[in-house]
C-alpha positions in Angstrom: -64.3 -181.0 -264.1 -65.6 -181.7 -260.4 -62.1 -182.9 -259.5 -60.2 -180.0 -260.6 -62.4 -177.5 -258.9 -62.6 -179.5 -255.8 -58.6 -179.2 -255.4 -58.6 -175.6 -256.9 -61.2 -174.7 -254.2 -60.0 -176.4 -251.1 -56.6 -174.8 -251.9 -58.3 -171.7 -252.1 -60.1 -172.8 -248.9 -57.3 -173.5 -246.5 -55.4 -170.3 -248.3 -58.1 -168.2 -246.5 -58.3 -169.8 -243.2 -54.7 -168.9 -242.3 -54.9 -165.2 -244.1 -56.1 -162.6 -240.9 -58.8 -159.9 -241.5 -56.7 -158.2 -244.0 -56.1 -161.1 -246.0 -52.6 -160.9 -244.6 -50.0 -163.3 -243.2 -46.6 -164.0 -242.2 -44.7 -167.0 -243.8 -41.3 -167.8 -244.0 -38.8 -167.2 -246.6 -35.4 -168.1 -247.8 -32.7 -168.3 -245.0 -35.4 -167.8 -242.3 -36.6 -164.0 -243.5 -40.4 -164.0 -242.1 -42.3 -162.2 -244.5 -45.4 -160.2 -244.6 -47.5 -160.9 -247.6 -51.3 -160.4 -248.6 -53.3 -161.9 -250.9 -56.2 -159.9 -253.0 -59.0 -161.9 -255.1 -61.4 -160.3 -257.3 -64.8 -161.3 -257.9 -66.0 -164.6 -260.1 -66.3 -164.7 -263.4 -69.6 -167.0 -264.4 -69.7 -169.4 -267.6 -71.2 -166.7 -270.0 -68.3 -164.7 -269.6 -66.3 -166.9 -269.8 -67.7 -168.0 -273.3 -68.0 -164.8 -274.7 -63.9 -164.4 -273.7 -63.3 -167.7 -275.8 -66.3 -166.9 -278.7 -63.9 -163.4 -279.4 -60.7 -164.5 -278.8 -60.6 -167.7 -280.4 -58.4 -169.1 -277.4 -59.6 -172.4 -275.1 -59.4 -171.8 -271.6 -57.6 -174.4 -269.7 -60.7 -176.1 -267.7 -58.5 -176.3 -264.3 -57.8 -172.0 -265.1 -61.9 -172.2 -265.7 -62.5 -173.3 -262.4 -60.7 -170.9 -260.6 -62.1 -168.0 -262.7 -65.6 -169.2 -261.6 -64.1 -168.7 -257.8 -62.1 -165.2 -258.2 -61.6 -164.0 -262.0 -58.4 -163.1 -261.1 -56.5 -162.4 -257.7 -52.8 -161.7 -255.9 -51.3 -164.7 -253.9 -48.3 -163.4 -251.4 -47.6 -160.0 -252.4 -44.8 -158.7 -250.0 -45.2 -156.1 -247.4 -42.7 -154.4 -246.2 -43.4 -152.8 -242.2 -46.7 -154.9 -242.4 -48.1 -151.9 -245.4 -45.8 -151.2 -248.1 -45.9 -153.1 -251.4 -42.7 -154.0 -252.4 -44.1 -156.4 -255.3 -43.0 -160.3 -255.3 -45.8 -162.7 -255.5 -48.1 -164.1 -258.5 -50.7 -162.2 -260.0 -53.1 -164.4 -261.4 -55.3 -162.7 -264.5 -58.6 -161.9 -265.1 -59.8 -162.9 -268.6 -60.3 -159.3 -269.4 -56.7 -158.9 -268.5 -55.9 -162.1 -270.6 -57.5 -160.8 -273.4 -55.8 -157.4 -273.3 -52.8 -159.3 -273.9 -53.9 -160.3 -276.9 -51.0 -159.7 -279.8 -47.7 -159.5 -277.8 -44.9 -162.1 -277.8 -46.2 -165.0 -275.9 -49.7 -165.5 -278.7 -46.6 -165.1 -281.3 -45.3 -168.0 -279.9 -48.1 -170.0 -279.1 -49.2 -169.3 -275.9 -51.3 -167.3 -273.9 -50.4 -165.6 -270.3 -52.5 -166.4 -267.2 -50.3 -164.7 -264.7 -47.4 -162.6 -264.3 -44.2 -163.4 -261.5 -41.0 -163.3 -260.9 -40.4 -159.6 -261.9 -42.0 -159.2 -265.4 -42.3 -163.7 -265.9 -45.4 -165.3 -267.6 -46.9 -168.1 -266.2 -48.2 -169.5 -270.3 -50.6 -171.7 -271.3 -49.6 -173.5 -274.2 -52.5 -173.2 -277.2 -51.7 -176.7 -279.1 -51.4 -179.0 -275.7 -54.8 -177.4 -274.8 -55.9 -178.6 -277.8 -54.7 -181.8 -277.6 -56.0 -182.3 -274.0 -52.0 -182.5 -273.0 -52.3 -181.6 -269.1 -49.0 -180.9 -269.0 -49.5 -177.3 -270.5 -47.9 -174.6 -268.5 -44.5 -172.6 -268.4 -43.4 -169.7 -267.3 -41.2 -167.2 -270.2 -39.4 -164.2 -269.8 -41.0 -162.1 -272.4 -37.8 -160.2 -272.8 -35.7 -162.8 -273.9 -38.4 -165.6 -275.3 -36.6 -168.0 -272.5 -39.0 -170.4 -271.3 -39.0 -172.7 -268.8 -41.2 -176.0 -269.2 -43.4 -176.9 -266.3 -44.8 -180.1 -266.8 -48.2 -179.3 -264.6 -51.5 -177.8 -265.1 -53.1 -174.9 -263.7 -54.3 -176.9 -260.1 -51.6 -178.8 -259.7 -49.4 -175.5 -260.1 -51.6 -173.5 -258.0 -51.1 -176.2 -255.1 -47.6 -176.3 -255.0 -47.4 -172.5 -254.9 -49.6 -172.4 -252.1 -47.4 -175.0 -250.1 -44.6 -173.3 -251.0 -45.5 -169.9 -249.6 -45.2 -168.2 -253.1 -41.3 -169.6 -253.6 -40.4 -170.6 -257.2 -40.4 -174.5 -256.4 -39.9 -175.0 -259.9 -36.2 -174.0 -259.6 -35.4 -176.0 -256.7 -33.9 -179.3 -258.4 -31.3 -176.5 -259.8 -30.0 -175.8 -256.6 -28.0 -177.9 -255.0 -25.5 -177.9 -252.7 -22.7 -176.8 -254.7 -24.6 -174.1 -256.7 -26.7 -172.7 -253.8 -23.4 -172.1 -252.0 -21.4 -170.6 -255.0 -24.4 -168.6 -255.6 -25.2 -167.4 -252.2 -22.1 -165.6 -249.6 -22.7 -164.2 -246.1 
C-alpha cells in the first residue's frame, strides 16, 4: 500500500506545483492549441468511510483508487476553460465514493464493473469487480455506457492516473491507433 500512495501522492504533488492560485494552467494540446484548464479536488475521505462504502455496497475498492480517496475523495483534473473562465467540459472527473455508490444499478454493475470517473463526453473509467477480486492489477477500462463498448486498459488506478497527468488530460490510451496513415485520413486542414 505505501508504494501506491507514494506514486498517487507525488503525482498529485507535482500536479499542484505547476497549477497557479486558481488551480489553473495552460498546457498544450493537439496540433499546438494551448489550453486553459483547472483542476478541482474535494476533500479526503478517511478509512471508516471508506469501509462503511464497501460494508453497504458489497463492492472492493481498488487499494491504488483507496489511496487517492484518502488524498481528495474525488476531484476534476484539466477541465477546459475557454477565455481563461468558461467551462466548456473536457477533462476527467474522478468520483467520490458517494458518487460511486449512487451509481449503484446502471449498466456498468450489470456488467461487472463499477465506475470511478467519467471522460471523454459521457465515458467510464470501470473497475472490473472479478480482477479486483482476484488481485489482477490490470483492472481498468473505460466503456461507453451507451453502447456497452469497452475498451481494455491493462493499468491500474496509479499507473493510469500518471500517465494522464503526463499527458496533460489527452487520451494516451488511443495513441497506438493513430498512426500516420489514419491520423492523416482522419484529420484535414
Amino acid at each position: 500500500m505505501a508504494r501506491t500512495r507514494n506514486v498517487i501522492s507525488k503525482s498529485l504533488r507535482g500536479l499542484k506545483e505547476i497549477l497557479d492560485d486558481n488551480n489553473q494552467m495552460k498546457i498544450l494540446g493537439r496540433e499546438g492549441t494551448v489550453l486553459d484548464v483547472k483542476c478541482t479536488f474535494n476533500e479526503p475521505s478517511n478509512i471508516e468511510e471508506l469501509k462503511q462504502f464497501e460494508d453497504s455496497t458489497g463492492l472492493i475498492l481498488a487499494e491504488d483508487y483507496r489511496d487517492f480517496l484518502l488524498i481528495h475523495n474525488g476531484a476534476i483534473l484539466f477541465d477546459v476553460l475557454l477565455n481563461g473562465s468558461i467551462n466548456i467540459g473536457g477533462g476527467l472527473y474522478l468520483f467520490s465514493i458517494e458518487e460511486i455508490k449512487s451509481a449503484k444499478g446502471r449498466s456498468a454493475f450489470e456488467l461487472n464493473h463499477y465506475p470511478i470517473a467519467s471522460l471523454l463526453e459521457g465515458h467510464h473509467l470501470v473497475v472490473d469487480i472479478e480482477k479486483i477480486k482476484n488481485k489482477d492489477n490490470n483492472y481498468l477500462s473505460i466503456i461507453n455506457p451507451f453502447f456497452n463498448e469497452f475498451t481494455i486498459l491493462n493499468l491500474n488506478f496509479e499507473l493510469f492516473f500518471d500517465r494522464y497527468l503526463l499527458s496533460q488530460g489527452s487520451s494516451f490510451w488511443d495513441w497506438s491507433v493513430y498512426t500516420a496513415k489514419n491520423y492523416y485520413r482522419t484529420h484535414s486542414e
